[in-house]
Backbone bond lengths (Angstrom), bond angles and torsions (degrees), N, CA, C in turn:
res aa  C-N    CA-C-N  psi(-1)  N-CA   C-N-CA  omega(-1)  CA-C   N-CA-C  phi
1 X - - - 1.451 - - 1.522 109.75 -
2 X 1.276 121.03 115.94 1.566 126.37 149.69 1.832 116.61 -76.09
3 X 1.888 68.31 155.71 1.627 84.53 174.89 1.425 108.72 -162.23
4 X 1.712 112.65 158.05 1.461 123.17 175.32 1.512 123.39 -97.01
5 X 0.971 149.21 147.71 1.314 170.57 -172.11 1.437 85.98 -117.85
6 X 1.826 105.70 118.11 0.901 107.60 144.30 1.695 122.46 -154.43
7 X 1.419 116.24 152.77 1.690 114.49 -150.40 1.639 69.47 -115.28
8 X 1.377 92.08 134.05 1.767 99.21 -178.51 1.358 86.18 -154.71
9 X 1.908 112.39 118.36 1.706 124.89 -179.30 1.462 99.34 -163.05
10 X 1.493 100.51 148.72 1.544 105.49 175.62 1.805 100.93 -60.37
11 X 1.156 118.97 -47.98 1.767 112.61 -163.64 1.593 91.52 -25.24
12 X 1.473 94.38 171.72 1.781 114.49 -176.22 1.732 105.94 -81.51
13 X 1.143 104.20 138.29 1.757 122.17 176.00 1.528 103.56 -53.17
14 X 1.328 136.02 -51.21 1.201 140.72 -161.36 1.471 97.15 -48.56
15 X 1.426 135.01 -59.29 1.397 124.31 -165.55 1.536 118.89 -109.71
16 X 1.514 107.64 7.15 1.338 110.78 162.86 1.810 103.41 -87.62
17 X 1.348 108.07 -45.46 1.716 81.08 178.28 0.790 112.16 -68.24
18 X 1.812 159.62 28.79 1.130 128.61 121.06 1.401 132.72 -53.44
19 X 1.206 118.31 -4.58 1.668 138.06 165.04 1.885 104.81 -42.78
20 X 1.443 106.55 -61.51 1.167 114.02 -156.33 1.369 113.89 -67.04
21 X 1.525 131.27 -10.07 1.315 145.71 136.63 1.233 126.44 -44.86
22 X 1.561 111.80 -38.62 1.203 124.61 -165.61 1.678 115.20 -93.80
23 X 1.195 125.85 -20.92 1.422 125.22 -123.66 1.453 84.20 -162.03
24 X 1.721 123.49 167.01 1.287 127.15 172.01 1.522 117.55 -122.47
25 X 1.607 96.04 53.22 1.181 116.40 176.83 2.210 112.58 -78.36
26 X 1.436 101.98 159.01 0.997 110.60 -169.57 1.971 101.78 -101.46
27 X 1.538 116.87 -49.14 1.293 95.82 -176.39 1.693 98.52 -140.71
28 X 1.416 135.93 -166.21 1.764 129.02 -174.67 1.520 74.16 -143.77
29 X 1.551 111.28 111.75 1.814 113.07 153.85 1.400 89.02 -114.93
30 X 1.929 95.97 123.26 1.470 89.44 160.50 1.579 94.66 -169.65
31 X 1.359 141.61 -143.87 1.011 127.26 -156.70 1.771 117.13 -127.61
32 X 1.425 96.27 124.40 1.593 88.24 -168.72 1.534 127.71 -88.20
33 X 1.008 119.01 159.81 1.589 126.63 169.20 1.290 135.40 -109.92
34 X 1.513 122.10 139.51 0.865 126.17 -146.83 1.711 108.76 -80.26
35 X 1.447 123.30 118.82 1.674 142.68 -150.07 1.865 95.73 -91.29
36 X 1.115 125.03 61.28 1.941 93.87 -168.05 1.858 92.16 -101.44
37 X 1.540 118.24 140.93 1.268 112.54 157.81 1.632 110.23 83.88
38 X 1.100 132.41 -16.11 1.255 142.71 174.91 1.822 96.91 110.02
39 X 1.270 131.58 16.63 1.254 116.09 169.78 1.735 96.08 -140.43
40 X 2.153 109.59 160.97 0.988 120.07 161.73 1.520 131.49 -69.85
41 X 1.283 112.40 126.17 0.944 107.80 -178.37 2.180 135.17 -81.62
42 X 1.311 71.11 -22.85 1.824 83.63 154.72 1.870 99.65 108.00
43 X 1.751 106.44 -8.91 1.418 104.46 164.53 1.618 111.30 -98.94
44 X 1.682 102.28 175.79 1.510 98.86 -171.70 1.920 95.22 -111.75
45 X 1.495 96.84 143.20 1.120 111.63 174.49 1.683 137.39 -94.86
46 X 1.789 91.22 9.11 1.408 118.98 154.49 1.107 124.50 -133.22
47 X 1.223 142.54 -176.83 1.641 152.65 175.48 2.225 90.97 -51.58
48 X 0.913 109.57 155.13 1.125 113.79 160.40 1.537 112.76 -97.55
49 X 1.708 107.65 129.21 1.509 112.97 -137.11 1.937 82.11 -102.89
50 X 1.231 106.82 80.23 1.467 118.50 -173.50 1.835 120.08 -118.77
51 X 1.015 152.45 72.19 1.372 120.96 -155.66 1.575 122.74 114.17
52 X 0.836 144.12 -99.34 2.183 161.12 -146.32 1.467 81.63 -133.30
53 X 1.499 121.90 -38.73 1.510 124.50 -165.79 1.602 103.61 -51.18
54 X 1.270 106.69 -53.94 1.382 128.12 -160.12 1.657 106.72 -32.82
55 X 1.368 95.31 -71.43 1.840 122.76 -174.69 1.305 118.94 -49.09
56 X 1.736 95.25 -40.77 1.407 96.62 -174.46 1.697 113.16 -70.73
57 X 1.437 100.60 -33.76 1.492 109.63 172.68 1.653 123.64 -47.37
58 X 1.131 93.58 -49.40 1.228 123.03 -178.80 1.524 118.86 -55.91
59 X 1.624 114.38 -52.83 1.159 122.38 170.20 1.963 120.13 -69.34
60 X 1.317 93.23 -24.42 1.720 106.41 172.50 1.679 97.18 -60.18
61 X 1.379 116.03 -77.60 1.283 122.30 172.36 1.235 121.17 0.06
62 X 1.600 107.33 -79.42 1.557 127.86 -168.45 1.261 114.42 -76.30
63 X 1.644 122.67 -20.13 1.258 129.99 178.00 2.046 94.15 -77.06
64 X 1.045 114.69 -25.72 1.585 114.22 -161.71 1.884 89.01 -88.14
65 X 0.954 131.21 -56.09 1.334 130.38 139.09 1.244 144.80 23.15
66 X 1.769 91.16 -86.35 1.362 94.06 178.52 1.020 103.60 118.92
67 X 1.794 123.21 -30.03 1.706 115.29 -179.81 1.434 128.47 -108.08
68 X 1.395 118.48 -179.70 1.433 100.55 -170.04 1.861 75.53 -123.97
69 X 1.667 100.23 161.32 1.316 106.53 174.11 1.343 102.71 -83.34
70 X 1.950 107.39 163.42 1.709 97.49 -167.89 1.932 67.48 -126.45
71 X 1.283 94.76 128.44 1.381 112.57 176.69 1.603 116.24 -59.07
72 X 1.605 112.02 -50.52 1.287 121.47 171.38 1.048 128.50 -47.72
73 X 1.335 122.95 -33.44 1.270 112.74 176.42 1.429 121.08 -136.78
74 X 1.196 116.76 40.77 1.489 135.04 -163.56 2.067 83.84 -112.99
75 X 1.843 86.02 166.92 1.460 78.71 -161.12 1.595 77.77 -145.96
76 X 1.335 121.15 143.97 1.696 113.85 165.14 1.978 98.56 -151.09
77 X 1.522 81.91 127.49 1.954 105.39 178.46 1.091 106.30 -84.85
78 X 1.612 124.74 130.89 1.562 115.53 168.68 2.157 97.08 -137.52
79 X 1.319 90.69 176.85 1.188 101.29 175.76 1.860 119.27 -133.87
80 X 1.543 84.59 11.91 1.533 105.91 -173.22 1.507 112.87 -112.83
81 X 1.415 127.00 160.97 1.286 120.41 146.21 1.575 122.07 -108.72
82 X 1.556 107.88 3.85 1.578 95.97 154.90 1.647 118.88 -90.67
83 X 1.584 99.87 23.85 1.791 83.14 162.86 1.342 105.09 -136.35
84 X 1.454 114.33 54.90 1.153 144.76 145.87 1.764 107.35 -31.25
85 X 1.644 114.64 -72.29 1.238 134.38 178.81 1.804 107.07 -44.81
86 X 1.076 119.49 -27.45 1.311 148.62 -174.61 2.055 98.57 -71.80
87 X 1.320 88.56 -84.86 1.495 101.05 -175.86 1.796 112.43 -74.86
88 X 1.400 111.97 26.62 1.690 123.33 162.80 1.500 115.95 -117.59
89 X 1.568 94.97 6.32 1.343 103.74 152.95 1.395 136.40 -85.06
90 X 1.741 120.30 -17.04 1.323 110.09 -160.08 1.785 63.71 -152.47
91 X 1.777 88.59 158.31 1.400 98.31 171.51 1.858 121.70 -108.81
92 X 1.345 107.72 22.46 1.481 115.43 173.41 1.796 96.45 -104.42
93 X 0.924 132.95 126.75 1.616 130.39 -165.64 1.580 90.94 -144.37
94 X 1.149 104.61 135.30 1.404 117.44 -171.59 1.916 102.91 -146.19
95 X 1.606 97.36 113.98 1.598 95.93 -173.69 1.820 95.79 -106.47
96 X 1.333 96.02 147.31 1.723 92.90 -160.91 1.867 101.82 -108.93
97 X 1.338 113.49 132.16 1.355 97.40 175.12 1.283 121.69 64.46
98 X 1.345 126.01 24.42 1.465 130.35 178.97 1.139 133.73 -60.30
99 X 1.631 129.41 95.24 1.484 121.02 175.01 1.239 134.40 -41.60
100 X 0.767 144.21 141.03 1.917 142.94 161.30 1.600 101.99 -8.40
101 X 1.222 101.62 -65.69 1.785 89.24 -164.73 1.399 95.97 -90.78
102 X 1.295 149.38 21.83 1.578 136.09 154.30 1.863 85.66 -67.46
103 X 1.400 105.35 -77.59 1.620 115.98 174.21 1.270 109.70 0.35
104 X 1.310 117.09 -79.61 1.482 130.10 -149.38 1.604 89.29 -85.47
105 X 1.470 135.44 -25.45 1.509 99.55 166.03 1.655 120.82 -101.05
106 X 1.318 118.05 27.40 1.293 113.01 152.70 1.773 107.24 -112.72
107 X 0.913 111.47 31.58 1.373 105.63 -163.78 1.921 87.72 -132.41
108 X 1.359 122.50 -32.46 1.685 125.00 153.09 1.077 112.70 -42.70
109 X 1.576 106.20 -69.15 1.756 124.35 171.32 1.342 120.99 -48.50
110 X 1.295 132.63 5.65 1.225 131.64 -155.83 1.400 109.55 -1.24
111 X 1.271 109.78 97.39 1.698 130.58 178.70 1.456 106.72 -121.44
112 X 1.242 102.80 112.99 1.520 103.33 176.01 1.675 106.03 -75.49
113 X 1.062 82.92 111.78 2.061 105.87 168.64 0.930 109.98 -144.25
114 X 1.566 110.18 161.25 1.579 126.49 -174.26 1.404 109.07 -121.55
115 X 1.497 130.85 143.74 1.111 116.60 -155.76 1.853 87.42 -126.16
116 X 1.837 91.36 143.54 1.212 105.60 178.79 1.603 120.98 -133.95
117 X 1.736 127.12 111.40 1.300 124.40 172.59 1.303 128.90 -79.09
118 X 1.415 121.96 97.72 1.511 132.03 -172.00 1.682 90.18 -96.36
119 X 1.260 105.94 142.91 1.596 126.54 175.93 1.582 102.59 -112.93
């Protein structure tokens, strides 16, 4: 069985792909900035990959690829509830470090997630 690693966050691309050196990650979706002149200019030079952003990214990816995600056994960690849209992609959902009220609003939503404390 294969599989992808993938770090998918609004933060800016410039210092997350240094990840892919680091880490045994497969691809960096996240959000770029705009390069003019050899310096940043402080706008983004894609969608900010935040939200609805996420999926769509995501599906660009795998369509560029070649694969389709297998829902069953795909797994995605967040620490957010705007990447909700994110974790309605795969049905292993893993919320990381969850405060009280992350809790109590997936727990309104009745969202099946599993909760995980990383230190």
């Amino acid at each position: 069985n294969s599989f992808k690693i993938l770090i998918v966050s609004a933060s800016p691309s410039f210092y997350l792909n240094l990840l892919m050196n680091m880490l045994p990650i497969d691809a960096v979706i996240s959000t770029d900035l705009e390069f003019i002149n050899g310096m940043y200019t402080g706008k983004f030079s894609t969608k900010n990959c935040y939200g609805i952003e996420k999926p769509k990214r995501i599906i660009q990816y795998l369509n560029k690829v070649g694969i389709e995600i297998d829902y069953e056994n795909s797994c995605s960690y967040t620490d957010s509830f705007s990447d909700k849209p994110m974790l309605d992609m795969v049905k292993n959902r893993y919320i990381i470090n969850a405060s009280s009220k992350l809790k109590k609003i997936f727990l309104q939503a009745n969202y099946n997630v599993e909760y995980k404390n990383w230190k």
